[in-house]
N, C-alpha and C positions, 0 to 999 in steps of 0.2 A: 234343248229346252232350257228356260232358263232355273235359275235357282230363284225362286221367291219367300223363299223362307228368312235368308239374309237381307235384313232391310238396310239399305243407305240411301240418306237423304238427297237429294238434286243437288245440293252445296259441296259434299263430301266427295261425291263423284267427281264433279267438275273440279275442286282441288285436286285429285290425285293425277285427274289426266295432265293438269299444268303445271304439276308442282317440277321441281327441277328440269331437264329436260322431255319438254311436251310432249303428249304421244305415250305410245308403250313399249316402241319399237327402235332398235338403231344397228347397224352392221358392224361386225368385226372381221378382221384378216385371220383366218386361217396360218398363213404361214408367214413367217418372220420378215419385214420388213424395214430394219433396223441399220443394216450398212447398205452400203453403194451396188454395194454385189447382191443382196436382197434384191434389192430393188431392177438390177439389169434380168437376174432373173424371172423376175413374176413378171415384169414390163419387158419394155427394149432393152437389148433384142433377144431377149429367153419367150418371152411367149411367141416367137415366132415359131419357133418350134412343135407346141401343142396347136398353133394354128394350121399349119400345114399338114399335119396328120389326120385332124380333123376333115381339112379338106378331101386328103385321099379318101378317108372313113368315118361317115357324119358319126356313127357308132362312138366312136371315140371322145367322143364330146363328154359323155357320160363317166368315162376314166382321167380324163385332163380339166375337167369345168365342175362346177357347182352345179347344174342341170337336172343331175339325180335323184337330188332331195332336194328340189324345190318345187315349188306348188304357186302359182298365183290365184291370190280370193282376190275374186270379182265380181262387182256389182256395180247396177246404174241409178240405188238406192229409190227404185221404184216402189218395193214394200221393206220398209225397214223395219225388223222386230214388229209390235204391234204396232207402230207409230202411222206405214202411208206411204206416200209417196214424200221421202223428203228431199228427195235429190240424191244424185252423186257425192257431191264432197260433204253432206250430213250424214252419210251413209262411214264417210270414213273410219271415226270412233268403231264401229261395230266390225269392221276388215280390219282392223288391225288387231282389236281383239280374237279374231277367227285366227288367225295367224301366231297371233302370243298360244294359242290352245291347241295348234298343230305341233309349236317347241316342245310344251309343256308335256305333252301327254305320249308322245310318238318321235320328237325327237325330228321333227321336218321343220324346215325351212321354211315358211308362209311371208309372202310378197305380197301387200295390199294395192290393187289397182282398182280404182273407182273413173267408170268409162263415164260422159257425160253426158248422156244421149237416150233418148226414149225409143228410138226409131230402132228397128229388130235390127234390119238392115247395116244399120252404121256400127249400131253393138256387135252382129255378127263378122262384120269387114273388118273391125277391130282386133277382135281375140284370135279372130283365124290366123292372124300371122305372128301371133306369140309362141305358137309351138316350136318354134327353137331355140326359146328361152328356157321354157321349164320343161321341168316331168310331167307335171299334172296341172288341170285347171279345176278350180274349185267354185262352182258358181254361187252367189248367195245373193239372199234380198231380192231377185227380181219378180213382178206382177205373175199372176195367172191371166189369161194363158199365154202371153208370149214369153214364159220362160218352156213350156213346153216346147215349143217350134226351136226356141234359139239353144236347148241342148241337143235337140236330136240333129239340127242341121250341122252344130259346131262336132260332134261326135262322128257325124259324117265327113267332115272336112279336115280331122285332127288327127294325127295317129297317137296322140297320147290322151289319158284319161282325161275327163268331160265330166264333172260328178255335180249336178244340183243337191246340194247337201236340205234344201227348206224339203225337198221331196223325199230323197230317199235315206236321208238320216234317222229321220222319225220311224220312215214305213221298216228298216233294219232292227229299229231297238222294238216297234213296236212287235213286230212279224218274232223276235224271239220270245218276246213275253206270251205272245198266241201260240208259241209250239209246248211251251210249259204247261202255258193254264192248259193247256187241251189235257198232255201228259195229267197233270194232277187230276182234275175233273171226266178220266177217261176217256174223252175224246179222239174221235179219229179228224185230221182235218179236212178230209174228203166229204164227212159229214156235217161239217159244223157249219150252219145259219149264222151269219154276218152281217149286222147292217153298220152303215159308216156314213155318221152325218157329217156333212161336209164335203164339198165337191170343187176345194182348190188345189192346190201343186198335191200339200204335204197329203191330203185326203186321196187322191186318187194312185198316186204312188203307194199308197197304206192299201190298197184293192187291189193294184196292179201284183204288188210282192205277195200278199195272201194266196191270190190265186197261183202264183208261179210255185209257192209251198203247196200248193196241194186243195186247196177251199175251191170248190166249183163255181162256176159261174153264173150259173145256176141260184145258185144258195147266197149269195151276195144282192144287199138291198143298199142301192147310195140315195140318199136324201141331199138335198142343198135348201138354201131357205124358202122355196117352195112346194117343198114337200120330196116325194119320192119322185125317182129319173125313173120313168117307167117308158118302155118301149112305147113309140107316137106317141111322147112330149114334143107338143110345140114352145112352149116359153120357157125363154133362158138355157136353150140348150147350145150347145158346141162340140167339135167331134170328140173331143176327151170323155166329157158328161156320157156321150150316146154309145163311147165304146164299153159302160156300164150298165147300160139302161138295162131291167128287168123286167120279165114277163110275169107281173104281178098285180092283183086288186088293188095292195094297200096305197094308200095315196099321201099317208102322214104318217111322221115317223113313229106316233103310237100304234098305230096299226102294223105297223114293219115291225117294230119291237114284240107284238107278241107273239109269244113262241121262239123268239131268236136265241141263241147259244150264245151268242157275241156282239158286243158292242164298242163302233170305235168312235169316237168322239174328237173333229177334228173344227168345231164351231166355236160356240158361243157361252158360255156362262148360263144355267138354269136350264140349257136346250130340256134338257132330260127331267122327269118327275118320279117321285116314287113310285106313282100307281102306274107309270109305264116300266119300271124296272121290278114290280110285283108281278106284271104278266109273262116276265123273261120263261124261258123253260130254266131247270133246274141247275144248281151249280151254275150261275149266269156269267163271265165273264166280262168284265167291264173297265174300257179305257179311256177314261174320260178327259183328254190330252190338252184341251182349250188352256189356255195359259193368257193370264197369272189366274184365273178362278174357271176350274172343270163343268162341264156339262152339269156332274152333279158331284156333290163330295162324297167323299169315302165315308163317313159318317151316316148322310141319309142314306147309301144305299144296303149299310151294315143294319140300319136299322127296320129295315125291312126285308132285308134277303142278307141271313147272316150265312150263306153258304155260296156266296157271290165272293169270287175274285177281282181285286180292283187295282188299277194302277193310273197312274197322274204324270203329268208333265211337273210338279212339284218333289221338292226335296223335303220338304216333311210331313210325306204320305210314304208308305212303304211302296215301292215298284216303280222308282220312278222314268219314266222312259225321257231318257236325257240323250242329248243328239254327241255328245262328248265318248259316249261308249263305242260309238259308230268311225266317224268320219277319220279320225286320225290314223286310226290302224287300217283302216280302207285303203287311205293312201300310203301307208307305211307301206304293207305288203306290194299293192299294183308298184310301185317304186322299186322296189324290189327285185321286182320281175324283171324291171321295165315294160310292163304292160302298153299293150295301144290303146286300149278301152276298160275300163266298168263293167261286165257285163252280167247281166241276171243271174249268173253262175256265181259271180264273186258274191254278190249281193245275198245270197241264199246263202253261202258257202260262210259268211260273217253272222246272219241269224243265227244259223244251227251252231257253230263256236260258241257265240254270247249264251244261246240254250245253255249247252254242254257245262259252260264253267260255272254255270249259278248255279248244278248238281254237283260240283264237285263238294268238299270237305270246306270251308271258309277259312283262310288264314287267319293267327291269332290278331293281326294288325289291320285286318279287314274288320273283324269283330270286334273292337276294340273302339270302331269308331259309332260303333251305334252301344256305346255307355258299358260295353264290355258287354252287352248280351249277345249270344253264340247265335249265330245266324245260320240258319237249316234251312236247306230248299224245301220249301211249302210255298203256302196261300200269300204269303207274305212278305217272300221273297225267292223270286220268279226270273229277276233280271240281276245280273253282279253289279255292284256298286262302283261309281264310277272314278274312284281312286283304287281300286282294288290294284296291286301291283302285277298281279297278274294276265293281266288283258295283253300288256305290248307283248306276252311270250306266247299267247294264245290267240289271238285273230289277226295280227299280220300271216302268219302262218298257212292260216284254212283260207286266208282270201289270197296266197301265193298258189297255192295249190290250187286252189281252185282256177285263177287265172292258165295254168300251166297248163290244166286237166283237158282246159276251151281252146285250146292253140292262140291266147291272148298275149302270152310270156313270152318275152327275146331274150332273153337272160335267165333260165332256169336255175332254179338253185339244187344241186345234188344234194347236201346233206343237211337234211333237217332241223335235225337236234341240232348239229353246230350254229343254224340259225337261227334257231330259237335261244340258243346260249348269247349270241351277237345282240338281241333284242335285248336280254334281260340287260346287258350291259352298259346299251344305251342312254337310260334314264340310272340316274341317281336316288337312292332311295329317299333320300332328306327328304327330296320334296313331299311325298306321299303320307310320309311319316308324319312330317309337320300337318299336313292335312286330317291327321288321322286325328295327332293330338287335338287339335281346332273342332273335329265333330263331336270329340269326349266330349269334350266343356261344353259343349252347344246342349249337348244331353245330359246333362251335371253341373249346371249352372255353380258359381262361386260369387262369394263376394269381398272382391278386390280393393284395397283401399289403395289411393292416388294422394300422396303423401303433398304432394306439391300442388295442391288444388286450385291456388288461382292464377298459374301459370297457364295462358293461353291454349299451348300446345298438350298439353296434361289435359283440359278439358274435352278438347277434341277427339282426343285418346278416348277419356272415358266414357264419351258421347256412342263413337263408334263400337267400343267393347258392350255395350247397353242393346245397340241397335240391329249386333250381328249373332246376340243371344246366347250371350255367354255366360251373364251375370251379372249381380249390382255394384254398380259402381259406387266407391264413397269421396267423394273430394272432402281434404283437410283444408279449410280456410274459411275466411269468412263470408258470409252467406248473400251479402249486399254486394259486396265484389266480385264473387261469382258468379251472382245471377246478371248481373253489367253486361261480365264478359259474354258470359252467353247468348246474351240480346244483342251484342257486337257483333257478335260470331253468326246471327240466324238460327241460331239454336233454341227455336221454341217449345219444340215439344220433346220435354228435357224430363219428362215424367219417370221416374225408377233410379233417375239419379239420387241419392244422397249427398248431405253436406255436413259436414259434422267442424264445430271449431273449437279446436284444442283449449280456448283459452276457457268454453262456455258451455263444454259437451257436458254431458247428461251421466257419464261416467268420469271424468275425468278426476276428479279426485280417487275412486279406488284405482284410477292407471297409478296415481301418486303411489297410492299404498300397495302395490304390487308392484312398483321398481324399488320405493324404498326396502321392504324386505329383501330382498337381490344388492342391494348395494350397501346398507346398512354397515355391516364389517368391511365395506373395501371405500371406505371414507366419504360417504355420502349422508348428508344431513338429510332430514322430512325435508324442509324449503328449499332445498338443493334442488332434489324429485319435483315437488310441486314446481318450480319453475321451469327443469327440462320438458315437463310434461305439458305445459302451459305455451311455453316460447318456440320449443322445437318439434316444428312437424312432421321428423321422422321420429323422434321420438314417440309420443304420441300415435304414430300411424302402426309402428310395430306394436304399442301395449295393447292396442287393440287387436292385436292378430294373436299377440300371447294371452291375451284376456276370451277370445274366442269370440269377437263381435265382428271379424274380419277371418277371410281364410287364407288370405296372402296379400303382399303391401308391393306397391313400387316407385320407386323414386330416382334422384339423381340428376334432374335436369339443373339444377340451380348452385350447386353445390360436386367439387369430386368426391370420386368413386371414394375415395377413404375417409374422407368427413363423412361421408353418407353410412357406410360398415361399420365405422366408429358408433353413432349414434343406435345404430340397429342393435350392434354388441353390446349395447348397455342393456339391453333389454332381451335378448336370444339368444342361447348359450349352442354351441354349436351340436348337431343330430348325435344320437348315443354311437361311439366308434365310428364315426364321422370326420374327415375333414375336410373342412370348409374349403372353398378352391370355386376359383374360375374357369369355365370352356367357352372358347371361343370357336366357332361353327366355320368354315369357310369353306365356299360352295363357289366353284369355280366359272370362269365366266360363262363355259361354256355348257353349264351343269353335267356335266361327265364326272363330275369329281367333287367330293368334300372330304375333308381334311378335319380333324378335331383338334383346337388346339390346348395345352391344358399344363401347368397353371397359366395364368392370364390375369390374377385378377390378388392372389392374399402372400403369398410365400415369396420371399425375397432370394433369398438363399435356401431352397428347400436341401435337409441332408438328406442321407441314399433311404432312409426310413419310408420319410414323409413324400420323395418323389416315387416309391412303390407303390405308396397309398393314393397318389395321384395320378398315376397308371391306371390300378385298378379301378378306383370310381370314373375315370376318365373314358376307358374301355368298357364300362357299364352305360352310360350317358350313348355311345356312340352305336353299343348292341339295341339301344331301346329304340331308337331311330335308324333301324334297320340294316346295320352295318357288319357284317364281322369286322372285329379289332384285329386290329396289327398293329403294334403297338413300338415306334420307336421312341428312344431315349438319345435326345440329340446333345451334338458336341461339336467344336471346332475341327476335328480331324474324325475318321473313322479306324478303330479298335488301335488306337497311337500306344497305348500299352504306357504312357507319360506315369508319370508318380504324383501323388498329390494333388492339388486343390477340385475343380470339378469334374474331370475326366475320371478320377477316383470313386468319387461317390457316385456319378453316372454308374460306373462299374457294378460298385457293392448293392448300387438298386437293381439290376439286371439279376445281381446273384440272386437277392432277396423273392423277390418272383421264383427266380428257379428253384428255391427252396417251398415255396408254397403252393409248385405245382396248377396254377392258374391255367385258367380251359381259353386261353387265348396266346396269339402268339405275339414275342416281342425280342428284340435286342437293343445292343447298345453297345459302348458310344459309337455312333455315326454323324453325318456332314447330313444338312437336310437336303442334299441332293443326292446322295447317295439311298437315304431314305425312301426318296418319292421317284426316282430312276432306277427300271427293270436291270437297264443292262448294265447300268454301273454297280449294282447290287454283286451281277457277275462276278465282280473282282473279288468278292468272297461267298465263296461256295460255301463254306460253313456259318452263315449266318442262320438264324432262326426262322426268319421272315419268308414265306414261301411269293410274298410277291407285295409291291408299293404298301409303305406303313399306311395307314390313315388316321391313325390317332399319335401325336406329335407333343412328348413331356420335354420340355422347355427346361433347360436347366437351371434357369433363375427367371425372377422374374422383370429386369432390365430387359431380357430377350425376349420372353414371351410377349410383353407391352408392344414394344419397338416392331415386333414383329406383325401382330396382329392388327396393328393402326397403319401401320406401312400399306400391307396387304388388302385393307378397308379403302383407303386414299388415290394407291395407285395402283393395284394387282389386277382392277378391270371383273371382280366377282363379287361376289355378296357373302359378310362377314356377319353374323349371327350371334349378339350376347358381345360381351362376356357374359355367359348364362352361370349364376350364382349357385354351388350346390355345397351341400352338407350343413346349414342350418336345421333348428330345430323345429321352423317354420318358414310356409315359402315367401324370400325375397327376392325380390329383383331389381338391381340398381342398374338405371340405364346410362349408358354416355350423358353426356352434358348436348352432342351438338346429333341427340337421336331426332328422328322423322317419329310423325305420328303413329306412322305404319309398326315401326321397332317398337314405338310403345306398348303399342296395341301386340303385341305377337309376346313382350315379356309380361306382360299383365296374362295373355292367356297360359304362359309358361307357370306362371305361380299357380295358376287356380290349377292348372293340369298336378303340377305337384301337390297340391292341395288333396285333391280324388285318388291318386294313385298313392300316395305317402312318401316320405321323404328316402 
């Protein structure tokens, strides 16, 4: 399902797909390709080698190839999203997205192939012969009903998994949300009345998996927009429809609706009325899944049946049944296996999981995202949320099992726990974490000032931080200029924005008399003040943040990072036992890995003191993003025992930690290869480190710099920040040559610090 709670304009979208290189998608080598002998290797004549094995044992493909975790999303863009039939290569944008969301979440490989053909026939002669390319096939976007015919026949013809995600994604997340609500409202599902309007892929899949849980067939009512399928329907029927049809009076779906237990809503907007959800029997159950606006809202059906359970294809209703809980780990597991097929067993075998883990306990970083309220299995939350970090350790698992259980698995996995350990290892927590902090703020709105407000890029920034609900934006500048650029830009409906200009704000003289008392004894005149506060828009942009008319400031593009800290420092004195310092994020290419790096951004020469202190806030930064620390203190050589200049003080900061007993581990001096390297770690068995540092104290900051922009430019990952910490107020100063997107992620950085405290 999608998210419709985050709004972006048609302008903003289209920028991001284009902006650098096109697309969202691009390949990397796996393994070193860098001398001659790499290269005879992977190519001629080294892969001759894995080629001829293969040919003795197709099996083997799976040990020597990429095959295993790859998946190709398929479609002939015959129904795209709500959109239609737009074609194959319109369709594309949306596969490669499917494919960015199998990395993201699960850690597969997703290959977008968009076939160009309406014809069953030519689609099917197509994909049939991809199965020695991938694991798995993932179908999406295609029409009812020949996506019915063209999974079951390609499932027939494939020995690896066949999976129409429009069908059985939904009927997964929805099929666990109905094992709960039953659970909570007492229910057995052998007894529970079902009706389900709606009679295309994702509907009849939602009937087909209820009944396979246990819902009789019997007690099932399917409606389509002419009412109910009842047994001798002549119009509009086909044999999907009639493998539903019921032996019943009612003829409309109010008539079906009374007395029903449950409700699935797989139609239109408004299908559904209160006076048909006031005849529901008691404790109603209702999933109103039509997307972007539900049969009925959660709202009217609270207000007449407040003992009804509801859930939505939206993200800012509680329950939302999102197809992202489902589909990755589906293929995670069947991959796993090496499964041949999908089958009803997996399928049920991932409902009951997703059940299971929304009774569990909630992690503090799962709660965290709905505004730090503690989230309890009840009425309100029936399905786990779909950054929860828990899912990749918890339903690849039940759906390997389950494969295994069917004699579907060629690859059985003996020990559980270790692959459930293998899972959690696979994803990087940053990411989750950063998503966690982005739903704070959504729930805790802030308002941000944008110190550099007629700067193009700054607008677009705060356009989108506006638009994705996070808080008020305030551009510093002047107001005729701004509003220009934004009629440049297509930015009309710019409503929530503020503008405020330093030279003509509404407070700007008490910013005067609130830097002047701060500066007054350190040689600042009144007209000094009035004119920094007047001329200079970070000036300015921080009084407001220390004055309390803002909750955090961000700037940097037009000016460097030290004119920028400079200006701030006139006016923010740094947090009480605090020091102020840079971390810079680095999250590897191939997200298996981030790195913390720290300082990066204020201490030139930090001594053994202030690089402890930069330890510990650095190893705090990296636990709140999900990390245990390990915390190296880098050097030219490792434990050289040298005398004097930095290897020294390196030292005395290691001792200083040891003296203070800190609940993380750390040593020092080390090479950063020796750091971020298991087996070269070996070489000293007496270090502290029980395994790869991830938080990285830079001995000065020529290294840290050099290091962190190197790694940005050419390291092939994604470098985060330098994120600003230990002010007495949240700032954040971006590079000069940041992307919108960065803007937009340090702007929700500051309001995050804003809500939680410095």
């Amino acid at each position: 399902m999608d998210d419709q709670s985050i709004r972006v304009t048609e302008r903003e979208a289209l920028l991001m797909h284009a902006s650098g290189r096109p697309g969202k998608l691009e390949i990397h080598p796996t393994k070193p390709l860098t001398t001659q002998r790499d290269l005879s290797l992977a190519y001629s004549p080294g892969v001759a080698a894995p080629c001829e094995q293969i040919a003795r044992d197709p099996n083997l493909a799976y040990d020597y190839t990429a095959k295993g975790n790859m998946v190709a999303v398929i479609s002939n863009g015959t129904a795209v999203l709500g959109l239609g039939n737009l074609g194959a290569l319109a369709s594309k944008p949306v596969m490669e997205g499917k494919a960015v969301l199998f990395k993201r979440f699960a850690d597969v490989d997703g290959i977008d192939l968009e076939v160009d053909t309406e014809d069953e026939e030519e689609f099917i002669n197509c994909v049939r012969f991809l199965g020695k390319t991938f694991g798995g096939i993932n179908l999406e976007d295609i029409k009812a009903p020949e996506c019915f015919t063209i999974e079951t026949r390609l499932r027939e013809m494939m020995d690896i998994p066949v999976f129409h995600d429009d069908q059985h994604g939904t009927a997964i997340i929805s099929a666990a949300g109905l094992i709960n609500a039953c659970d909570l409202t007492g229910r057995d599902l052998k007894d529970v009345k079902l009706v389900v309007n709606g009679a295309g892929a994702a509907a009849i899949a939602c009937c087909e998996l209820a009944k396979a849980l246990g819902v009789k067939h019997d007690n099932v009512i399917m409606c389509d927009s002419k009412g109910v399928i009842y047994k001798g329907r002549k119009e509009g029927m086909n044999q999907w429809k009639s493998a539903h049809a019921s032996d019943t009076d009612a003829r409309t779906l109010a008539e079906a609706l009374d007395g029903a237990d449950a409700f699935f809503g797989l139609s239109v907007k408004g299908a559904v009325t209160q006076e048909m959800v006031e005849k529901m029997a008691p404790k109603p159950i209702i999933f109103a899944m039509a997307n972007p606006d539900p049969e009925i809202t959660p709202e009217d059906v609270k207000a007449v049946r407040s003992d009804a359970i509801t859930a939505t294809g939206r993200s800012d209703y509680s329950n939302q049944i999102n197809n992202v809980l489902g589909f990755p780990y589906i293929f995670r597991g069947a991959l796993d296996v090496r499964a041949s097929t999908i089958n009803e067993d997996m399928k049920v075998a991932c409902a009951h999981a997703l059940a299971e883990l929304a009774r569990e306990d909630v992690p503090d970083e799962v709660a965290a995202a709905y505004s730090g309220r503690r989230l309890r299995y009840g009425p309100d939350y029936i399905i786990p949320a779909p950054f929860d970090p828990r899912l990749i350790s918890s339903i690849p698992p039940a759906v390997a099992e389950a494969a295994m259980a069917s004699g579907v698995a060629r690859r059985p996995i003996i020990d559980m726990d270790e692959y459930r350990n293998e899972l959690s290892a696979r994803l990087d927590p940053t990411a989750s974490s950063l998503q966690v902090i982005c739903d704070k703020v959504r729930g805790n709105p802030r308002r941000i000032v944008f110190a550099e407000g007629e700067e193009e890029k700054t607008i677009r920034a705060a356009y989108a931080f506006l638009n994705a609900g996070y808080g008020t934006p305030i551009l510093v500048g002047r107001e005729e200029k701004i509003q220009a650029s934004m009629k440049h830009l297509g930015l009309t409906d710019a409503k929530g924005i503020e503008i405020n200009n330093s030279s003509i704000g509404p407070r700007t003289r008490e910013y005067s008399e609130y830097l002047y008392r701060r500066l007054q004894r350190k040689g600042a005149l009144m007209r000094d003040c009035n004119r920094w506060v007047n001329q200079n828009r970070n000036i300015f942009a921080a009084a407001m943040v220390a004055c309390g008319d803002a909750d955090g400031m961000v700037s940097g593009l037009t000016r460097s990072f030290y004119s920028t800290y400079d200006d701030v420092a006139r006016v923010l004195d740094p947090a009480k036992e605090q020091l102020p310092m840079g971390v810079s994020i680095v999250v590897s290419g191939g997200g298996h890995q981030t790195v913390f790096l720290a300082d990066t951004r204020i201490h030139e020469t930090p001594d053994a003191l202030e690089m402890a202190d930069i330890a510990v806030a650095a190893a705090a930064k990296a636990r709140k993003l999900g990390h245990e620390p390990r915390v190296a203190f880098l050097s030219y050589s490792s434990f050289s025992g040298r005398e004097g200049g930095r290897c020294e003080e390196v030292r005395k900061a290691v001792e200083i930690l040891a003296e203070r007993n800190v609940d993380f581990e750390f040593d020092g001096e080390v090479t950063v290869n020796t750091a971020l390297d298991k087996e070269m770690m070996k070489d000293y068995p007496f270090t502290r480190l029980s395994g790869p540092a991830n938080v990285l104290v830079m001995p000065g900051l020529h290294t840290a710099d050099i290091s962190s922009k190197l790694l940005q430019k050419l390291g092939g990952g994604t470098v985060i920040g330098p994120i600003l910490m230990g002010l007495e107020k949240p700032v954040q100063i971006v590079p000069r040559d940041t992307t919108v997107s960065e803007m937009v992620n340090m702007a929700i950085l500051a309001a995050h610090d804003a809500i939680v405290g410095r």
